[in-house]
C-alpha positions in Angstrom: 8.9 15.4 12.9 6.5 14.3 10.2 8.0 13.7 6.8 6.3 11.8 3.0 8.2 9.0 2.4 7.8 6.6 -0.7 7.1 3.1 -0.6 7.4 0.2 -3.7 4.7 -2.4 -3.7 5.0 -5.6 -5.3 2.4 -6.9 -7.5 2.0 -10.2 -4.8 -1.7 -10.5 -3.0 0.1 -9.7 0.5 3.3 -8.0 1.5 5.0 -6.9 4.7 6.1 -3.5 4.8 8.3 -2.0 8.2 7.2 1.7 9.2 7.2 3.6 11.9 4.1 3.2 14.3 3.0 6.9 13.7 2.0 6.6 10.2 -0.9 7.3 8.1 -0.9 6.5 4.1 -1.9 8.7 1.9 -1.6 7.5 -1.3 -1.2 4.4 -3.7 0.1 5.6 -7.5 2.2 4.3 -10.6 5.5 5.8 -11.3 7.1 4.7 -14.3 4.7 1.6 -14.6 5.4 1.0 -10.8 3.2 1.1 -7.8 4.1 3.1 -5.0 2.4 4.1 -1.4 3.0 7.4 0.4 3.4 7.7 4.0 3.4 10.5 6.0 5.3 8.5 9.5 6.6 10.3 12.2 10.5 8.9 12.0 11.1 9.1 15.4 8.3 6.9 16.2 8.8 2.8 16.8 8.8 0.9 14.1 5.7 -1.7 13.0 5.3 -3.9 10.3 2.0 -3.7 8.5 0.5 -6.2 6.1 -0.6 -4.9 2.6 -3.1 -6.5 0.5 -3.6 -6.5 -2.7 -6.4 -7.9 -4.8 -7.0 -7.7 -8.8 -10.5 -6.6 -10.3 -12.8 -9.7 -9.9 -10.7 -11.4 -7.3 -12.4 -12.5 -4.0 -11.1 -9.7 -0.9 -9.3 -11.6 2.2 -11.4 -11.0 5.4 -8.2 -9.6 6.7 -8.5 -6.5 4.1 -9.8 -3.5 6.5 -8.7 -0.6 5.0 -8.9 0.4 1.8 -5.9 2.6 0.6 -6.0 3.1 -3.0 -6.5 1.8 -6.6 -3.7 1.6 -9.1 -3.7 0.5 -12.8 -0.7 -1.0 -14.9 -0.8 -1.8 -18.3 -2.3 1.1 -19.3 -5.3 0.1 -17.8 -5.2 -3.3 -18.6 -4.5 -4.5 -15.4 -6.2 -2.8 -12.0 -5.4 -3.7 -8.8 -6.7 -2.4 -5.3 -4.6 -1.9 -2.1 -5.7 -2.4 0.9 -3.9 -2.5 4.3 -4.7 -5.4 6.9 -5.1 -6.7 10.1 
């Protein structure tokens, strides 16, 4: 059974998250000044651990970035990061 779940991010260059193998994200947002992923997993699947990435406007991207999931902005703007998830 396929359910959205939501994930934090932290504002570090790389984080490990822990989902289920069956997974595809679908989104990277702010809530409440916050950034947030949504997954769509398959709960009944294995679980993984997938390394996010995340780089600030300007900043030189880590070979290991492969797939772009999203932009989000804090600060009103101020600040923009980009997500990607890696290898």
């Amino acid at each position: 059974m396929e359910q959205i779940f939501k994930y934090s991010l932290d504002v570090n260059d790389y984080q490990t998250i822990r989902l289920p193998e069956k997974h595809e994200i679908l989104s990277v947002q702010t809530q409440n000044n916050r950034p947030f992923m949504w997954i769509k997993v398959d709960a009944s699947s294995n679980d993984c651990e997938v390394l996010i990435i995340t780089h600030g406007t300007g900043h030189t991207v880590d070979e290991k970035a492969k797939k772009f999931i999203g932009t989000y902005q804090l600060d009103d703007g101020f600040l923009v990061f980009h997500v990607f998830q890696g290898d």
